[in-house]
SEGUGU-113934 format. One record per residue (C-alpha): x, y, z; residue in three letters. Coordinates in steps of 0.02 Angstrom, whole numbers, plus 50000, padded with zeros to 5 digits. Example, Ala and Ser with C-alpha at 12.3 -4.5 7.8 and 13.67 -1.06 7.14 Angstrom:
REM SEGUGU-113934
[[50615,49775,50390],"ALA"]
[[50684,49947,50357],"SER"]
REM end
This chain:
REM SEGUGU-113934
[[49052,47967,51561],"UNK"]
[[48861,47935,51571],"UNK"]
[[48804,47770,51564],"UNK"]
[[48723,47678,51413],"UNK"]
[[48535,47628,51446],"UNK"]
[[48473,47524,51314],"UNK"]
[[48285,47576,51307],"UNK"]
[[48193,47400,51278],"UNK"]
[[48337,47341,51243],"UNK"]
[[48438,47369,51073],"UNK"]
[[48257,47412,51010],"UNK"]
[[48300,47509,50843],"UNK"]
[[48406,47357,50795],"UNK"]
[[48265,47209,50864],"UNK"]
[[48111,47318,50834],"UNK"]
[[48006,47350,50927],"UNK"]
[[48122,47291,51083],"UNK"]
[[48061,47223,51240],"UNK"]
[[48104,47048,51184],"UNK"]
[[48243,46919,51227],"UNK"]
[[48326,46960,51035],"UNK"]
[[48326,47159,51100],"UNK"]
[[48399,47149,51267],"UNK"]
[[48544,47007,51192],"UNK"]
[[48587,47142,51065],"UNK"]
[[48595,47271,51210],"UNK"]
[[48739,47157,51299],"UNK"]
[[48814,47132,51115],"UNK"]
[[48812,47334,51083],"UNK"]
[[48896,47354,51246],"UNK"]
[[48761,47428,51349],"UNK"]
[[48801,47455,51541],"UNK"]
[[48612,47436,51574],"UNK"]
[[48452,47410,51497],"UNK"]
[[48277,47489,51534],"UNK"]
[[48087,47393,51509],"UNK"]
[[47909,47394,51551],"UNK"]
[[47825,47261,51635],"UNK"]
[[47639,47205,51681],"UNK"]
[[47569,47070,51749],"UNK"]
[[47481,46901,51683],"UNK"]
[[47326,46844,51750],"UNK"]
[[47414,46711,51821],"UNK"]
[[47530,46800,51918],"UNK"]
[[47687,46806,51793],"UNK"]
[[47771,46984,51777],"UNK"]
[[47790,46981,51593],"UNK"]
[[47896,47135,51495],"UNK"]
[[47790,47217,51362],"UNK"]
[[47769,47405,51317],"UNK"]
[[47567,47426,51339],"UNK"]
[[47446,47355,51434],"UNK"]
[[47354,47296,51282],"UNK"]
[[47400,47172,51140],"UNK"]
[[47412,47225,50960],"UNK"]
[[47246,47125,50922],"UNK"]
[[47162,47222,51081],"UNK"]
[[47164,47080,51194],"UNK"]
[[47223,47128,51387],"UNK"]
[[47392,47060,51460],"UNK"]
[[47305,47070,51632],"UNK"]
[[47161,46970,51563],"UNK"]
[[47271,46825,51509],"UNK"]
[[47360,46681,51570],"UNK"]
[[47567,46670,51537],"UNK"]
[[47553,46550,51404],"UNK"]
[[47397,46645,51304],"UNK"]
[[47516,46771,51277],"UNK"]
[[47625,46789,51083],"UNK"]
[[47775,46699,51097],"UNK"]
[[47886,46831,51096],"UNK"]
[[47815,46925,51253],"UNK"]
[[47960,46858,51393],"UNK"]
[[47926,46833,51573],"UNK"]
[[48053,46974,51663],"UNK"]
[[48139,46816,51747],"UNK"]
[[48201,46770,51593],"UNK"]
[[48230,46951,51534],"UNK"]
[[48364,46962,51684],"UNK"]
[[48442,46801,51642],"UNK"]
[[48492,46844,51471],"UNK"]
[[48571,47012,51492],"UNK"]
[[48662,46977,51637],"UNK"]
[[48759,47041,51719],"UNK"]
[[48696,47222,51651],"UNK"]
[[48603,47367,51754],"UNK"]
[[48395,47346,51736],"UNK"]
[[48285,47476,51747],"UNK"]
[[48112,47393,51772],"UNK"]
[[47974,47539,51735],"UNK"]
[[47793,47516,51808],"UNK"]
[[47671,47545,51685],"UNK"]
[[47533,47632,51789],"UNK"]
[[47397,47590,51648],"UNK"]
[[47368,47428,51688],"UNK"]
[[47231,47326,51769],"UNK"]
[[47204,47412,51948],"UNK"]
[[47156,47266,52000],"UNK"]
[[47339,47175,51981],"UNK"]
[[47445,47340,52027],"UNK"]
[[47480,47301,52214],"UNK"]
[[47535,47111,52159],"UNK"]
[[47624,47178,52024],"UNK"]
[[47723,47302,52129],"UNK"]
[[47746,47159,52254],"UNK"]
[[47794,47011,52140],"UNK"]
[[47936,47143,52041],"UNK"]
[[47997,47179,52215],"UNK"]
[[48012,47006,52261],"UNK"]
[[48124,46969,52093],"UNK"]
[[48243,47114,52111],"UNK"]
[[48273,47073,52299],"UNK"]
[[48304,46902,52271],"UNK"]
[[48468,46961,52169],"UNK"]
[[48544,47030,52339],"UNK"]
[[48692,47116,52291],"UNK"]
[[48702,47042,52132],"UNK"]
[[48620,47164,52007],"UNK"]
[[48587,47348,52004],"UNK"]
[[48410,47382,51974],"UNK"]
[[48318,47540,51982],"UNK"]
[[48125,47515,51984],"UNK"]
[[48025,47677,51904],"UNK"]
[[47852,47736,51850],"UNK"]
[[47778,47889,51783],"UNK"]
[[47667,47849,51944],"UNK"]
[[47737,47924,52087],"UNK"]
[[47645,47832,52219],"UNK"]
[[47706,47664,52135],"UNK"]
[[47878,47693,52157],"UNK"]
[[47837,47748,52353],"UNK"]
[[47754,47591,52387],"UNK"]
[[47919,47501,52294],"UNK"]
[[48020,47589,52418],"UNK"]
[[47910,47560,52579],"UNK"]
[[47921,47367,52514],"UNK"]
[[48107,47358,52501],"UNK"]
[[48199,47517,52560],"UNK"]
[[48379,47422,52459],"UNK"]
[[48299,47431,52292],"UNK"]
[[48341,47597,52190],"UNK"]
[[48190,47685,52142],"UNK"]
[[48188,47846,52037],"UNK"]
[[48020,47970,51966],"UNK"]
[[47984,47979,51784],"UNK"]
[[47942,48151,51712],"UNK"]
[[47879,48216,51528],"UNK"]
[[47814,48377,51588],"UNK"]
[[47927,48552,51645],"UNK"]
[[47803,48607,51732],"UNK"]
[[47828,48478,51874],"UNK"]
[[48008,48436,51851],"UNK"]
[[48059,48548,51980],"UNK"]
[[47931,48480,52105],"UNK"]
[[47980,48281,52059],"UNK"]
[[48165,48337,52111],"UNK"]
[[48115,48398,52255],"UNK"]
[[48000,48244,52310],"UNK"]
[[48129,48133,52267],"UNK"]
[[48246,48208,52373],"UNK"]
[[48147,48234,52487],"UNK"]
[[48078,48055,52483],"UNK"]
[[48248,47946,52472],"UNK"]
[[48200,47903,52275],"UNK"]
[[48377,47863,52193],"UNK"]
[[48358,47967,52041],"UNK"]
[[48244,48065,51918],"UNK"]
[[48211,48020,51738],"UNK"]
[[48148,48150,51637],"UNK"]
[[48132,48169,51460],"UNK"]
[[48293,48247,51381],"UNK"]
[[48236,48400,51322],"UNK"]
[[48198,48477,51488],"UNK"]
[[48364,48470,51567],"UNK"]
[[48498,48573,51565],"UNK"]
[[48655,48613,51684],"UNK"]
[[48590,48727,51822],"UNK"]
[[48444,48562,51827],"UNK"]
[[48576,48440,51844],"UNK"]
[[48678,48509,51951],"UNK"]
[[48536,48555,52072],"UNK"]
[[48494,48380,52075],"UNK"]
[[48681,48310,52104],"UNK"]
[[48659,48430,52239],"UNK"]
[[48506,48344,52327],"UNK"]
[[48610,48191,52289],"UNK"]
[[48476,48125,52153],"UNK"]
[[48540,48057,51989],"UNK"]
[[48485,48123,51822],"UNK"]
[[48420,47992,51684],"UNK"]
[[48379,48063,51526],"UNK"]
[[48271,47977,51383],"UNK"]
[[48265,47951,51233],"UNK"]
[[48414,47994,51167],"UNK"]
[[48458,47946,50978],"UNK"]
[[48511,48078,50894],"UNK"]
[[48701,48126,50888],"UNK"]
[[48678,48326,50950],"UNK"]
[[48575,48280,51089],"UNK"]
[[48684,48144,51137],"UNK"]
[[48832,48257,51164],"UNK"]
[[48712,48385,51228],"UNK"]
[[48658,48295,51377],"UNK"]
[[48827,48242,51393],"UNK"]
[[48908,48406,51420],"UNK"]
[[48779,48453,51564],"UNK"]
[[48835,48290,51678],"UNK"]
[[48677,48172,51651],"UNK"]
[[48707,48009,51723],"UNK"]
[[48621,47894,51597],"UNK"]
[[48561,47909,51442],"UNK"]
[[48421,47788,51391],"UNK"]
[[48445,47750,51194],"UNK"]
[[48376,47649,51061],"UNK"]
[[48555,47648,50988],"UNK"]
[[48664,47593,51119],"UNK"]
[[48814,47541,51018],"UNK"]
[[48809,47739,50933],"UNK"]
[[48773,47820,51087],"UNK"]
[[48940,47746,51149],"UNK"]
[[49011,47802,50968],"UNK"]
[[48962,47965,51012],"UNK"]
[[49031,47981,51208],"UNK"]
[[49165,47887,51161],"UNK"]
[[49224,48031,51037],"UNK"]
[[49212,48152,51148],"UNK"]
REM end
């Protein structure tokens, strides 16, 4: 059965997700991992948010831990409270250029520190990120996002080729001869975002290995049934 990735957490339930609340109702919906987007603080402090840029247009980058709303957590304390579940920590590659090497190298520093305690899988729409994640720290799981058909044939073969752990591309491009070419090349298949009950079972049938959901407790409804 594939496993349950709650995508910022349980973020239909704690909109808009990538919050404590959201990733808390991910353990309580029975999630087997989670999946969020981090960026860095101008004071160093990898911080899980969705876009670079605040709702009022101020810049995370731009902005010290504690000049950030409240509700923006540090990914420290992310880990802590949905342990002992899967992460997938996505690079944003939109954010300061300035802060991406720290960035990359203060995640890599968290995840490693775990050992063999958590399963992480560090991705980014940014292929060279997740290559630099792997030169840093050859353990840590690293897998290529993909929106776009047109390369997802190419990404497979990089990350193959490349030792990346799996490929996440949006659902609607995969099918069976995709999947099993990649099981083939030994690359796992994580498809997103998955909420709707046909597509659910859909990706199911064709052997996906995760499906990142908003709905993690009816996405396990749903594989559950059969």
């Amino acid at each position: 059965m594939a496993l349950v990735v709650a995508h910022r957490g349980a973020s239909a339930a704690v909109p808009p997700g990538n919050t404590v609340k959201a990733f808390v109702e991910a353990v309580e919906q029975g999630a087997d991992w989670v999946e969020l987007d981090v960026h860095l603080s101008a004071d160093g402090e990898v911080v899980v948010h969705h876009d670079p840029v605040l709702a009022d247009g101020r810049v995370i980058g731009d902005l010290a831990f504690d000049e950030l709303p409240e509700f923006i957590p540090r990914l420290l304390d992310v880990l802590g409270s949905c342990a002992p579940l899967g992460v997938n920590v996505e690079i944003k590659p939109d954010g300061l250029a300035s802060l991406r090497s720290l960035l990359i190298e203060r995640v890599v520093e968290l995840l490693v520190s775990f050992g063999e305690e958590r399963e992480f899988l560090v991705t980014s729409f940014d292929h060279d990120i997740v290559d630099e994640v792997r030169a840093l720290a050859p353990t840590l799981r690293t897998g290529l996002l993909n929106a776009d058909g047109g390369s997802l044939e190419s990404d497979l073969e990089r990350a193959a080729r490349d030792g990346h752990s799996a490929i996440n591309p949006w659902h609607g491009l995969v099918d069976q001869k995709f999947v099993d070419r990649a099981h083939a090349l030994g690359v796992a298949v994580n498809v997103w975002t998955v909420d709707d009950e046909q597509d659910i079972r859909v990706v199911s049938e064709v052997g996906v290995d995760a499906i990142i959901t908003n709905v993690p407790r009816f996405c396990r409804q749903v594989l559950s049934a059969g």
